[in-house]
N, C-alpha and C positions, 0 to 999 in steps of 0.2 A: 817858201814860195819858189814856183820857174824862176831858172835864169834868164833874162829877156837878154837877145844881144841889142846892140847902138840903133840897129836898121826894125826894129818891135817887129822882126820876122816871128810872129806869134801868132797863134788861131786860136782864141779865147774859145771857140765852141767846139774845136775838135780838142784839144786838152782836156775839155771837161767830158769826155765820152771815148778816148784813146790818150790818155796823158803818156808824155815821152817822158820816161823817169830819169833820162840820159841832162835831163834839165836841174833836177831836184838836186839841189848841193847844200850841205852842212847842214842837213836838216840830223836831226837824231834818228836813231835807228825804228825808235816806237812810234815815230811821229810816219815815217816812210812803210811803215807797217801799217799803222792802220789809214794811210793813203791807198793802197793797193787793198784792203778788205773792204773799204767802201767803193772804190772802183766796181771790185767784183761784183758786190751786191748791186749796184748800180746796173748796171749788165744782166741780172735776172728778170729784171724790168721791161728793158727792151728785146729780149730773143723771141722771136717765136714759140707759141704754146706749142703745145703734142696734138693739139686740135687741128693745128693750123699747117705742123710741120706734114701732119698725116695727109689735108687737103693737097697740100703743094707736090706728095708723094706721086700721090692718087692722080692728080692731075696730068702728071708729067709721062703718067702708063697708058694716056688715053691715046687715041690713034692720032688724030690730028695736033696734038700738042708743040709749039712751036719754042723756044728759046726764046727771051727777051732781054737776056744779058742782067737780068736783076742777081742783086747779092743781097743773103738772106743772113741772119744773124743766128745761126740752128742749134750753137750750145756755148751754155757757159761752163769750164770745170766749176765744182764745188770745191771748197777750200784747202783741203789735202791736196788734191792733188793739182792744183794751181802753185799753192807752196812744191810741190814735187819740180815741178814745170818752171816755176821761178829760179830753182837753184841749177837748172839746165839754162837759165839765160833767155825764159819765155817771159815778157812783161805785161802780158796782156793777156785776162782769161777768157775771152769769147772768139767764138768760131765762126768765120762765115763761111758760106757757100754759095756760090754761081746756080744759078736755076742751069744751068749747061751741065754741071759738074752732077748735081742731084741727078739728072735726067739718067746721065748716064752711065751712074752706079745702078741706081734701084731702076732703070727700063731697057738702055740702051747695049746692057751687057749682055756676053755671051750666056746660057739656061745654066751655065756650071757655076756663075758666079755672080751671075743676078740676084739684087737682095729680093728675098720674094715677100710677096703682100703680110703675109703671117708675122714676117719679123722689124716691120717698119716702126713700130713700138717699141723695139728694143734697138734700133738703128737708132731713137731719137735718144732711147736713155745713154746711147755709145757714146754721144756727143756730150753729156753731161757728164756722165761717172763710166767711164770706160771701166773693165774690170785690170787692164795693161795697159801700159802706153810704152814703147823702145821707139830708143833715138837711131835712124842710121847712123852707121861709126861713117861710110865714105859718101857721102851726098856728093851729087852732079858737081855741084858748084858752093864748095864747100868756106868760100870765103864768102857768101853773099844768102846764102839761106840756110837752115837746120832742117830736117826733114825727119818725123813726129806718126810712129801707127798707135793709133785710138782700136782700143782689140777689146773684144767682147765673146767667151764660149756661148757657143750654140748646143752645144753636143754632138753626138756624132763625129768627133773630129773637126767640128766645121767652125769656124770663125765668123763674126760681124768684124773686120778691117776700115779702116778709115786714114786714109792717107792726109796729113795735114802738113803743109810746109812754113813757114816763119822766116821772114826776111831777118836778116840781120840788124840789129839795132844801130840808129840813125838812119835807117832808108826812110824811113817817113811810115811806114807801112808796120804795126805792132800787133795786131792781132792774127791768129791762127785759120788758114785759108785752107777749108778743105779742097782737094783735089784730085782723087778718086777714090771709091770704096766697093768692098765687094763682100759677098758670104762664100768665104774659101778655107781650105787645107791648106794650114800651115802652123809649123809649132815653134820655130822663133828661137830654135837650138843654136841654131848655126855663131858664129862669130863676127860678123854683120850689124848687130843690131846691141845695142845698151839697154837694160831695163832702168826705164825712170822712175818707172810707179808699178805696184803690187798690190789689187785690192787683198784685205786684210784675210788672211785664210780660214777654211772653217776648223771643226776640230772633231776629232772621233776619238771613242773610247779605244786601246788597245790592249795586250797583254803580252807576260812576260811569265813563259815556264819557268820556273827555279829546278824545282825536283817535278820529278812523275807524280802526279793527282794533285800538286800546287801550283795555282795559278795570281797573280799579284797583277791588279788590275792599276795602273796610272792614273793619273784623275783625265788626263788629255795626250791627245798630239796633234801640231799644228801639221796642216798638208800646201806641202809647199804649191 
């Protein structure tokens, strides 16, 4: 069970919907394991559908659309990469977003980086199963938040991006807050950035001349 301290500074109903694992002591390992898999699944419950997330998109591109400071709950990771997310110090798998924040990725951006209506579908899957996730190595303020891009290929060179940043545990604040996104060019070379997560690669046949007219086919190779 939580640690309670003397003053029962506890929130029985936000525990049960963002539990502070900074509480959880001498429990076993497999016990605190699957505390955090039923969390997660708990959270697929309440996110927003792709129904829903699409209306709130759609809405936000109309002309007179106004902000109302609402925070929307728009992705849960699935279990890979939540466990990826966990061993970077992330204790909570759902994402929210600011209807301010939504507005002004996919309407308020510049035409180069605006996510366009086409890919709103795959913006909702970024937030579930990104295909990348890298951690900034120097965030703003590196004692008090982690800072998390949710990356998605589009082709062409182009990216779905999702800026998500993560308070530091004990701020009171545990799940993943996005904060801006865009569909841009960028390839994530640089030395800047940590890979947390890698979805799984595909695999092509290739080959290997030995002599002139023999060719030895591999069963696979992975493409990084």
């Amino acid at each position: 069970m939580p640690e309670i301290d003397e003053t029962w500074a506890y929130n029985a109903g936000r525990e049960a919907l963002a539990p502070n694992f900074n509480r959880y002591k001498n429990l076993p390992q497999d016990t605190v394991k699957q505390i955090y898999a039923n969390c997660r699944k708990s959270m697929d419950a309440t996110k927003t559908t792709k129904g829903e997330f699409k209306k709130i998109i759609e809405r936000a591109n109309e002309a007179d659309y106004k902000t109302l400071n609402v925070n929307y709950e728009v992705g849960n990771l699935d279990g890979g990469r939540f466990a990826a997310m966990r061993k970077a110090g992330v204790m909570d798998s759902k994402i929210m977003a600011a209807d301010h924040d939504l507005w002004h990725g996919a309407s308020d951006k510049n035409a180069r980086q605006k996510i366009p209506e086409r890919l709103f579908d795959e913006l909702y899957t970024t937030f579930q199963e990104p295909e990348h996730i890298y951690r900034e190595k120097t965030p703003l303020k590196p004692t008090q938040e982690q800072i998390f891009h949710l990356v998605k290929d589009t082709g062409g060179g182009k990216k779905i991006k999702i800026i998500v940043h993560v308070r530091t545990l004990g701020s009171g604040q545990t799940s993943m807050q996005a904060r801006t996104m865009g569909h841009i060019e960028h390839d994530y070379t640089g030395g800047d950035y940590e890979k947390i997560w890698r979805a799984p690669g595909r695999f092509r046949p290739f080959c290997l001349r030995l002599t002139p007219g023999l060719l030895l086919y591999p069963t696979s190779r992975r493409l990084l």
